[in-house]
C-alpha positions as CSV (number, residue, x, y, z in Angstrom):
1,X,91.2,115.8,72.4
2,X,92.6,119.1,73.8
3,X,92.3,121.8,71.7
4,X,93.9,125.3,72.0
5,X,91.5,128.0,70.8
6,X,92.8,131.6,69.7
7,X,90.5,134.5,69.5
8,X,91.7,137.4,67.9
9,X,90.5,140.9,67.1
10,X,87.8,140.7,64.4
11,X,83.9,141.4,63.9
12,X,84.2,137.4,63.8
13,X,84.8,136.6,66.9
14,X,81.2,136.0,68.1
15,X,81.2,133.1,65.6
16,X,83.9,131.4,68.0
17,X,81.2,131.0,70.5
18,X,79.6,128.8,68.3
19,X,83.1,127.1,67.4
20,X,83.7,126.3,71.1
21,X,80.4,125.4,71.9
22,X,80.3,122.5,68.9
23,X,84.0,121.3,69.9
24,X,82.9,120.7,73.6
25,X,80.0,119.3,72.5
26,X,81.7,116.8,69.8
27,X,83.9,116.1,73.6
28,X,87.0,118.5,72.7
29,X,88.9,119.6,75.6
30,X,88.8,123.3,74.1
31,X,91.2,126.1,76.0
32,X,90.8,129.6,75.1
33,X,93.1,132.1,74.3
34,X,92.6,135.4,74.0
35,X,94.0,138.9,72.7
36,X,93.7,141.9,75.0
37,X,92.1,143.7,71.9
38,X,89.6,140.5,71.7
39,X,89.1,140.7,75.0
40,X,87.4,143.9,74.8
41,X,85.2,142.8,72.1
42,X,83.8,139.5,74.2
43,X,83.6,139.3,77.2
44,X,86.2,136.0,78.5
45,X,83.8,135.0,80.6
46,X,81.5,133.8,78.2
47,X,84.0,131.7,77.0
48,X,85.3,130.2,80.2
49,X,81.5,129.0,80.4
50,X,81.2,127.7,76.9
51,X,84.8,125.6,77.2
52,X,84.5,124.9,80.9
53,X,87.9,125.9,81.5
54,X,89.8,128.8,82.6
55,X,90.5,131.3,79.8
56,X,93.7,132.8,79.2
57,X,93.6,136.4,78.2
58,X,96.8,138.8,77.6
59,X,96.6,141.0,80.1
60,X,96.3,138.6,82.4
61,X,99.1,137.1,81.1
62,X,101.6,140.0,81.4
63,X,100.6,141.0,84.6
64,X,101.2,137.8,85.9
65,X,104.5,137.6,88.5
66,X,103.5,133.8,89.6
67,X,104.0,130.3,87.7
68,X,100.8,131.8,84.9
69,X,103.3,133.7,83.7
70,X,104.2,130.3,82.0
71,X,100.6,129.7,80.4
72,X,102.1,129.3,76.8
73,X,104.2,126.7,78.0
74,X,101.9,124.8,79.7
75,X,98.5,125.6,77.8
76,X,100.5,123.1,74.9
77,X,100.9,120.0,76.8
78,X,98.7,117.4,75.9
79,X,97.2,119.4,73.0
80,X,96.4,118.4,69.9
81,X,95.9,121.6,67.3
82,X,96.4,125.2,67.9
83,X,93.5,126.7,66.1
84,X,92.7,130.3,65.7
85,X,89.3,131.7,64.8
86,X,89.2,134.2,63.8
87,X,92.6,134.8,62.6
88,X,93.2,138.8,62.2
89,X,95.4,140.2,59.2
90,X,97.3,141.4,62.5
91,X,97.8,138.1,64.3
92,X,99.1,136.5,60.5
93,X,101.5,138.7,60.1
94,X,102.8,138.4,63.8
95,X,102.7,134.9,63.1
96,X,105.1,135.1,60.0
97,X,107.3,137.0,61.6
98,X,107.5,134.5,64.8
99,X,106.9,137.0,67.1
100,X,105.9,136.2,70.8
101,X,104.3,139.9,71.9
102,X,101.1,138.4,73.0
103,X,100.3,135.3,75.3
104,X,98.5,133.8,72.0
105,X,101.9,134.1,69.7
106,X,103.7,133.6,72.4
107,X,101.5,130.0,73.0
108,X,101.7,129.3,68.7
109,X,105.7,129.8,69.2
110,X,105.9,127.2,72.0
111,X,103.2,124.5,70.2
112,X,105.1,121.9,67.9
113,X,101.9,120.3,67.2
114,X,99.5,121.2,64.2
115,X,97.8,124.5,63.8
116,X,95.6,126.0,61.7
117,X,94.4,129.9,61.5
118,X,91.0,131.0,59.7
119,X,91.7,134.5,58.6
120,X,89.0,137.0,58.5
121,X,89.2,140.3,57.6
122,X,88.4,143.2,55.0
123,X,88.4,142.3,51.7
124,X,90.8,144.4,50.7
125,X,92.7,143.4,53.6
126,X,92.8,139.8,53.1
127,X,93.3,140.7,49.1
128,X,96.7,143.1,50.4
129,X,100.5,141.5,49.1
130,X,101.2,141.8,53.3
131,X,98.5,139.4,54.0
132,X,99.1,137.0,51.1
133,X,102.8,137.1,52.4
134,X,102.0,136.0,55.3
135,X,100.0,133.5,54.9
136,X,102.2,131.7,52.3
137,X,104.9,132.2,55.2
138,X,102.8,130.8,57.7
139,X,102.3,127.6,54.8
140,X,105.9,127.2,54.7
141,X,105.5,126.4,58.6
142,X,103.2,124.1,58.1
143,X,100.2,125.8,59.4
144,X,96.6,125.4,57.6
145,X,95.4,127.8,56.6
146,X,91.1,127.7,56.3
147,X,90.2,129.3,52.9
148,X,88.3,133.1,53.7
149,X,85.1,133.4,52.2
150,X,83.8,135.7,49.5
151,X,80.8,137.8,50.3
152,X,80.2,141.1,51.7
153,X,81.7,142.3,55.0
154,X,80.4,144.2,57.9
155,X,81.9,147.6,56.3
156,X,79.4,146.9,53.0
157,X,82.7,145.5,51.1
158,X,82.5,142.7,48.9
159,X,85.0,140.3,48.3
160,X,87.2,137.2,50.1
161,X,88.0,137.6,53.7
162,X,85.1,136.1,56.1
163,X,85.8,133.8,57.9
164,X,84.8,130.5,57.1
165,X,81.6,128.7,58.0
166,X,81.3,127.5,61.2
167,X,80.3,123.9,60.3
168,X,83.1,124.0,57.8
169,X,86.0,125.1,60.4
170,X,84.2,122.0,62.7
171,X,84.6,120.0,59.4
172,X,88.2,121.0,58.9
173,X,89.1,120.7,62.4
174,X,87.6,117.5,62.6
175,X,89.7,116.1,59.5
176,X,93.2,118.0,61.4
177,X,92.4,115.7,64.4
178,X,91.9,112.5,62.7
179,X,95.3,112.1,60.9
């Protein structure tokens, strides 16, 4: 099945390396979106290799003049889920308030199939009323949301806000598809 995968901004996002890699292998069609900020983090190359597919990146995007310049329109057809992993405290909150500033919101904005965000973050981030906000507004869409984790974070924090396992967000994903 095709799959849209987000990668946001977060110490996570070398996890979704592994993500990508186990979709393709479990024969996902996996295409990969990507902030500017995450961009700068990992390298989209590495991802075009693990997916097999072109990967979309903002800048990109916005610079575009030609027929890319419609990637979040076409990057939904034929897909299945809209996941993003990791899912910043930024890209939530963007998300609740439906706004399209990125190719990645813009993509969520124009998907009407089922999506689900993993959050990871701070502790005190994740624990922060704006997050929680969020992510009961993102509920109220519809969107699953993959429970953050408690332990400590890069910063020597302790608390909820990892991001979930990556066999468990191949588990959940895996359940999303099936029904």
């Amino acid at each position: 099945m095709k799959i849209i995968y987000g990668v946001t901004a977060s110490i996570a996002a070398y996890r979704a390396c592994d993500i990508v890699r186990e979709l393709v292998k479990r024969g996902h069609d996996v295409h990969v979106v990507m902030t500017r900020t995450a961009a700068g983090w990992i390298n989209p190359v590495v991802f075009g290799a693990l997916s097999e597919n072109r990967v979309v990146v903002d800048d990109d995007y916005r610079s575009s003049l030609s027929q890319d310049a419609m990637q979040h329109i076409e990057l939904r057809n034929d897909a299945k889920l809209l996941l993003v992993a990791p899912a910043s405290a930024d890209f939530i909150a963007r998300a609740a308030q439906g706004r399209a500033d990125d190719v990645l919101a813009a993509t969520l904005l124009a998907f009407t199939g089922k999506v689900a965000l993993a959050p990871a973050m701070n502790p005190s981030m994740y624990a922060h009323p704006a997050t929680q906000n969020s992510l009961k507004v993102c509920k109220s869409f519809g969107y699953h949301i993959f429970d953050a984790a408690d332990g400590e974070a890069v910063c020597g924090d302790v608390g909820q806000g990892k991001m979930m396992a990556v066999s468990e967000i191949i588990k959940e994903t895996e359940r999303l598809l099936a029904f």
